[in-house]
C-alpha positions in Angstrom: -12.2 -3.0 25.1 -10.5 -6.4 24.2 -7.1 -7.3 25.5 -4.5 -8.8 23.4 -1.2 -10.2 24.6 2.4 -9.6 23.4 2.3 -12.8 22.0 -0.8 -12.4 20.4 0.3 -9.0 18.6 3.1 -11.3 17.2 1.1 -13.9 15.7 -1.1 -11.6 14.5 1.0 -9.5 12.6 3.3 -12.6 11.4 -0.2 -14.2 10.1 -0.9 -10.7 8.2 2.3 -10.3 6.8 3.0 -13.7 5.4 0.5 -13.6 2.4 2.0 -10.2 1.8 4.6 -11.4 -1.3 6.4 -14.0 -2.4 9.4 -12.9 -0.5 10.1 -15.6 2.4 9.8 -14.9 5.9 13.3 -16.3 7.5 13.9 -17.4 10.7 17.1 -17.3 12.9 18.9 -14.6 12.0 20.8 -12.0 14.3 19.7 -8.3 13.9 21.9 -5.9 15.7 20.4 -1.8 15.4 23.0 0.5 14.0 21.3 3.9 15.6 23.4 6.6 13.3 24.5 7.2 10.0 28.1 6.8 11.5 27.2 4.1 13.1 26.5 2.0 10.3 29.5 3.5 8.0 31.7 2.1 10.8 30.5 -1.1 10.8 30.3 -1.5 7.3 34.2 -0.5 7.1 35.2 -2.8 10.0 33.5 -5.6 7.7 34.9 -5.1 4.5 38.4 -5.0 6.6 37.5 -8.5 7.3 36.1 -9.6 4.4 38.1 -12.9 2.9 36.1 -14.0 0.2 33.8 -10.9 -1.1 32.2 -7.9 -0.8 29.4 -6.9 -2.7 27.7 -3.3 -2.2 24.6 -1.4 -3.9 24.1 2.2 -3.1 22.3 5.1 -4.3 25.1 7.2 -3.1 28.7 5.6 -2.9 31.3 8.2 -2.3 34.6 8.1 -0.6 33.3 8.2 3.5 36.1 8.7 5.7 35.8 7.9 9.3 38.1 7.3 12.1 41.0 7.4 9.7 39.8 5.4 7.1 39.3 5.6 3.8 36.4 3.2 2.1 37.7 3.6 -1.5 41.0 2.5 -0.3 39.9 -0.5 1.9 37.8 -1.7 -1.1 41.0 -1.5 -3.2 43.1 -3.1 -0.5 40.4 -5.5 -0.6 40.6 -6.3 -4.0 44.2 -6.6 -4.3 44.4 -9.0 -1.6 42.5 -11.4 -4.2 38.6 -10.7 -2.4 36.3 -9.9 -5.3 34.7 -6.6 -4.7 31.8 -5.6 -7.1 29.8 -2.3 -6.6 26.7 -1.2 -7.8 26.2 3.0 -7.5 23.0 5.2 -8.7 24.1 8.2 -11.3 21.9 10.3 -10.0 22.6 9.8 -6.0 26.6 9.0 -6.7 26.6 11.8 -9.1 29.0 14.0 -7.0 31.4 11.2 -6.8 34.1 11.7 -9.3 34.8 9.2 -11.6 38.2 8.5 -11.3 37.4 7.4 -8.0 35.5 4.6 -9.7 37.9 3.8 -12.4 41.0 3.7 -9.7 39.0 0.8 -8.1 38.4 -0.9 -11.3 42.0 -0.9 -11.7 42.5 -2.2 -8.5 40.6 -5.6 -9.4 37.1 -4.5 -8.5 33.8 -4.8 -10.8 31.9 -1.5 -10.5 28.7 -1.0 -12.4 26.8 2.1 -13.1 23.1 2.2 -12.6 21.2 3.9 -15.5 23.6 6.9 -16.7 22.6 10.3 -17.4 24.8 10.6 -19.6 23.9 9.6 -23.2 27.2 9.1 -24.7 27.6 6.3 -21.9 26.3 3.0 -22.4 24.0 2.8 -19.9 22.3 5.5 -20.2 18.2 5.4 -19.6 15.7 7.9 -20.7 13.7 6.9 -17.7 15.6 9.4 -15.5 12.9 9.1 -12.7 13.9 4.6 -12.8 16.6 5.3 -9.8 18.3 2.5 -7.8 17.3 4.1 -4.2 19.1 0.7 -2.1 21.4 0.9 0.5 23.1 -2.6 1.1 26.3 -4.7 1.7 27.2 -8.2 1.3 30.3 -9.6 3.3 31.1 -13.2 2.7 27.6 -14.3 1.9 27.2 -14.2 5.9 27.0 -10.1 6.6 24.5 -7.9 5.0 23.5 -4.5 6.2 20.8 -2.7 5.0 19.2 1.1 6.1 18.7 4.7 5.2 22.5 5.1 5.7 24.5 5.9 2.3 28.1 5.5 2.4 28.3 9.1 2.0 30.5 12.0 3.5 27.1 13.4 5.5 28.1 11.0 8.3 31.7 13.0 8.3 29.6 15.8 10.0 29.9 15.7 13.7 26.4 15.8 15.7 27.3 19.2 17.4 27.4 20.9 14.2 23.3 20.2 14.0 21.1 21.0 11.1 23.8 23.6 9.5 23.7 26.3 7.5 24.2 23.6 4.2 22.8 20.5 4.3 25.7 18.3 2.6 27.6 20.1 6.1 24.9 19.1 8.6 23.9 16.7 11.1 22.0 13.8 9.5 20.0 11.6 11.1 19.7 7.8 10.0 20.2 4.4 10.8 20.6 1.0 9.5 21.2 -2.7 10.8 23.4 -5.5 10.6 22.3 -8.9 9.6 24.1 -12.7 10.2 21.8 -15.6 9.4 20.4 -16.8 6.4 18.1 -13.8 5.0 21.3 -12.6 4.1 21.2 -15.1 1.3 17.7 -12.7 0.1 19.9 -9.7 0.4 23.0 -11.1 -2.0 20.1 -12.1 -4.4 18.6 -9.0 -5.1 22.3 -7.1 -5.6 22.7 -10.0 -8.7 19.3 -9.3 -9.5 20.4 -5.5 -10.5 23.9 -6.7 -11.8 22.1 -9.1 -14.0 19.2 -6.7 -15.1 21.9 -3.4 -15.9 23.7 -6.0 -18.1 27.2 -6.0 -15.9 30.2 -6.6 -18.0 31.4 -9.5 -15.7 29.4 -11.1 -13.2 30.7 -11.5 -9.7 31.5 -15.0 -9.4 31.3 -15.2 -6.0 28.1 -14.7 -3.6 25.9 -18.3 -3.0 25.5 -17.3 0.6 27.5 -19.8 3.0 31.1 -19.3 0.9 33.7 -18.2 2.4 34.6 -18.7 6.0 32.6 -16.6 9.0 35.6 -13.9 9.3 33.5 -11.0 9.5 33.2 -10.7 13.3 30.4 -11.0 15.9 27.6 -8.2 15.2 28.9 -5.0 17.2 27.6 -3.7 20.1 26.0 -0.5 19.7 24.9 2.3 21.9 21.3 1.0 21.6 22.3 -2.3 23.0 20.6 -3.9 20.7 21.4 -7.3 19.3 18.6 -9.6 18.7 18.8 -13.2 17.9 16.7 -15.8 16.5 14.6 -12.9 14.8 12.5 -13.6 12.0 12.5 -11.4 8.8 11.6 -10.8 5.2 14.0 -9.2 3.1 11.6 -6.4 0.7 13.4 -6.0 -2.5 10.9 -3.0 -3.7 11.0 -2.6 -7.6 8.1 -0.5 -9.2 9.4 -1.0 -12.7 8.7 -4.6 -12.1 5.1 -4.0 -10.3 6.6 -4.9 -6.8 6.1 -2.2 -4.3 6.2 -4.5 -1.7 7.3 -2.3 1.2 4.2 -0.3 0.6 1.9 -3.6 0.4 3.7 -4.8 3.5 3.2 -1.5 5.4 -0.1 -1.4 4.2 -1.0 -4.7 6.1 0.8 -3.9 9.0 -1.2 -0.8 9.4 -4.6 -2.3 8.9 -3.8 -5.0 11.5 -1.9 -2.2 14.0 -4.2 -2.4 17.4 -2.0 -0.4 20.0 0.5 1.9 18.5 2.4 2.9 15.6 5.7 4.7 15.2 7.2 6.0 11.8 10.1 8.0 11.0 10.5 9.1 7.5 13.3 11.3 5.7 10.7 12.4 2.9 7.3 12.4 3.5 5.3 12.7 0.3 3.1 10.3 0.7 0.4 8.8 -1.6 -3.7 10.0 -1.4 -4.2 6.3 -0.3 -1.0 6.2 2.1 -1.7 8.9 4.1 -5.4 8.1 4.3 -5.0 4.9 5.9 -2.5 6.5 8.5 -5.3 8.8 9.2 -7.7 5.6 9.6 -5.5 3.8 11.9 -5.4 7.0 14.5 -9.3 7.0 13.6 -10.0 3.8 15.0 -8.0 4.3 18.1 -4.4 3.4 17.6 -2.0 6.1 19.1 -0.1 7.4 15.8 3.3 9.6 15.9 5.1 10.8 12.9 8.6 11.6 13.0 9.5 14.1 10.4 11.9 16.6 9.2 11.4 20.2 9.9 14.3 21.2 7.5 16.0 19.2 4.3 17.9 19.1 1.7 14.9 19.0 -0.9 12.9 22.1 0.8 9.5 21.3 -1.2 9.5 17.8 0.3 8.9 19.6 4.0 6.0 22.2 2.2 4.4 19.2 1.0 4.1 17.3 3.7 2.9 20.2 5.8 -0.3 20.3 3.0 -1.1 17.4 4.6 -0.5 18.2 8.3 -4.5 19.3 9.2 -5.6 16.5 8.3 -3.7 13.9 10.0 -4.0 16.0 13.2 -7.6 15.8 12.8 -7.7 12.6 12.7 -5.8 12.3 16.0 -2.1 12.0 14.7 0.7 13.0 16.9 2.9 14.9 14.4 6.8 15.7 15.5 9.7 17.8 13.2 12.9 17.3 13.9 14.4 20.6 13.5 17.8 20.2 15.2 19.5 17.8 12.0 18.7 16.7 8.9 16.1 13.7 9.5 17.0 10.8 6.6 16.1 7.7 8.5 13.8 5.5 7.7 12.4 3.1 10.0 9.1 2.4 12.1 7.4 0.0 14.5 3.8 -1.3 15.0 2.4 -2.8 18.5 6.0 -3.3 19.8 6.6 -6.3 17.0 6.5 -5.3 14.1 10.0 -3.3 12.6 10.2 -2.1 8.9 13.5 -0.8 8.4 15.6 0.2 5.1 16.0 2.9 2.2 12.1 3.5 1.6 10.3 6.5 2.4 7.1 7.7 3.1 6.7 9.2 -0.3 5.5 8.8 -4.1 9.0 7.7 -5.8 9.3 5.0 -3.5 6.1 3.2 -4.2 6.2 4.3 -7.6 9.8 4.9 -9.2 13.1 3.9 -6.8 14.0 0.3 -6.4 14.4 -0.1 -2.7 15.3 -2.8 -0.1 13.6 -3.3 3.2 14.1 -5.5 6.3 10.5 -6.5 7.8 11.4 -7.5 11.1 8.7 -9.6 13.0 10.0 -10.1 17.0 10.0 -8.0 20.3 13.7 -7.3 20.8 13.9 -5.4 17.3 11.0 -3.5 18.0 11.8 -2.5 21.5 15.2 -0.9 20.4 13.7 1.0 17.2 10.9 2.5 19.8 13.7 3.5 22.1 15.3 4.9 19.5 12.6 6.9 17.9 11.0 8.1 21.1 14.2 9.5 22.1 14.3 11.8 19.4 10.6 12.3 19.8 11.2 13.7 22.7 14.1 16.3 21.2 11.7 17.1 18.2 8.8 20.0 18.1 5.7 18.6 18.8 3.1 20.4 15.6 -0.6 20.7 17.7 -3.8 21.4 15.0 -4.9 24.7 17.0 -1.3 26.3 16.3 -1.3 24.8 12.7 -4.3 26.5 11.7 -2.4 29.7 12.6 0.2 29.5 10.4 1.6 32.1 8.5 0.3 33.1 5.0 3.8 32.4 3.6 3.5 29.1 4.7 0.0 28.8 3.6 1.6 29.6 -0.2 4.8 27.4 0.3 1.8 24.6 0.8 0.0 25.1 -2.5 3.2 25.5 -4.5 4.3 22.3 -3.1 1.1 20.3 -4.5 2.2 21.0 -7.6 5.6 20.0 -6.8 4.3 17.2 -5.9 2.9 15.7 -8.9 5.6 16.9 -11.3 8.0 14.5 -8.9 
């Protein structure tokens, strides 16, 4: 059996990853691993507090989080009376619970906000591609601070971890995670956020953002209960857009698998994959690499779980450790390769992400990264239920027709 080295594995994957897109791999940046959903609302909030110059932000769900006493709506209006241009960018669909005045009450405060394709057609920017959703999860601060992750800023992470999975999921546990950038890929991040101001036609344009401005008031990147900072990291910033032929966090996973040659680790929120996704997962385990899939057992879209139980014979055939999470909502999304390799952003293991959402992923390529996301995720690996193929094949025949109804879920998606 051949024997590669650590440093090997990183070469390797750096060499497969680099014709992947014209995105730019960037070096010397500071990634610090925001484990939870609270986690990363926190952190966000104690960076807009010290924001000076400007704060730009692009969710699918933007909604008035409170934590430890704090209120984001009114830090971002604080914010923007102070003079620091805030701008935000929210989905219709995911912010659709979010009440408008909420919006307009910042607008008056001094911020920019910008709808992304309304549902409503008396608005003005209202699309009749309802599927075309902006599915990011990002913040600018200063042009030196992004964060990026399966974390919304959403009232979810309100919900304390005792309260577990819940009898509703907007009252549950949810799992997630995000990270916290310094270094010049935040520069990638800031572009794609004018990318969608510019493309949904903003009234204004921020005129703030050329990454450098401003002074580096943001603070050093926290320490977290994962005790993981890494610096000097290099990274490539995956702006995902479909409607634009870029599914570039599929093509990068794609190469990352087909070059995997110890182990891979993925978490997903949704999985619903594609026929030619979840085949090459099965060919990786096929060829000898140790899979595990961390998914959810229970969620707040029930025929996302049915249809990725359709698949679960399969990929246990092929040798695939398979794990639900049963004990919260699982949302994050985030997964490593030989121990170098980190993906690690708003894209799931489904259809709408490689064919509808606009996403944004952090491609991490380094060791300390990786070490601390396969701490993480074996942790809760080791919480979750382990599925095994001779007790799948037992399953219940109301599972068995859950499963079917799903497929055709599935393609209506």
């Amino acid at each position: 059996m051949t024997s590669w080295s650590a440093t090997d594995d990183l070469e390797h994957q750096v060499r497969l990853h680099d014709p992947v897109s014209d995105c730019p791999l960037i070096d010397g940046n500071r990634v610090a691993l925001l484990p939870s959903g609270a986690d990363a609302v926190r952190a966000i909030m104690r960076a807009i507090e010290a924001a000076r110059d400007h704060i730009h932000m692009e969710y699918y769900t933007l909604d008035d989080v409170r934590l430890d006493g704090l209120s984001l709506f009114a830090l971002l209006e604080e914010r923007a009376r102070s003079g620091v241009e805030v701008a935000v960018i929210w989905d219709a669909v995911g912010s659709g619970k979010t009440p408008d005045r909420r919006f307009e009450r910042l607008r008056q405060a001094g911020a920019q906000v910008l709808e992304y394709h309304s549902v409503n057609p008396l608005r003005r920017r209202f699309n009749l591609h309802l599927n075309d959703r902006d599915h990011r999860k990002l913040t600018v601060i200063d042009g030196r601070v992004g964060f990026l992750g399966g974390a919304n800023m959403s009232r979810v992470y309100e919900t304390p971890e005792s309260v577990g999975r819940g009898p509703d999921p907007d009252h549950a546990f949810w799992i997630d995670s995000a990270v916290r950038i310094d270094g010049p890929a935040v520069a990638e991040i800031q572009k794609l956020f004018f990318h969608t101001w510019h493309g949904q036609e903003g009234e204004r344009a921020p005129l703030r953002g050329e990454a450098g401005t401003g002074s580096d008031v943001a603070g050093p990147a926290p320490a977290t209960k994962s005790g993981a900072t890494a610096i000097g990291e290099t990274l490539r910033i995956d702006g995902s857009a479909p409607g634009e032929r870029r599914p570039l966090y599929n093509h990068a996973l794609r190469a990352a698998l087909n070059g995997a040659r110890h182990r891979v680790v993925l978490a997903t929120g949704y999985f619903v994959p594609t026929n030619r996704e979840w085949r090459l997962l099965a060919a990786t385990a096929r060829r000898g690499v140790s899979v595990d899939l961390l998914l959810p057992g229970y969620s707040d879209v029930p025929p996302a779980v049915h249809a990725a139980r359709a698949l679960y014979g399969r990929l246990l055939a092929a040798g695939i450790r398979i794990h639900e999470v049963r004990r919260a909502m699982l949302h994050a999304k985030v997964g490593t390769i030989d121990g170098v390799w980190t993906a690690i952003g708003s894209s799931n293991l489904d259809r709408r992400s490689v064919y509808y959402n606009n996403e944004i992923d952090a491609i991490v390529l380094g060791r300390p990264t990786a070490g601390a996301v396969e701490a993480m995720l074996r942790a809760e690996i080791a919480r979750a239920v382990q599925i095994r193929l001779r007790d799948w094949t037992g399953r219940s025949l109301r599972e068995h027709i859950a499963e079917q109804a799903a497929r055709v879920w599935k393609q209506l998606m």
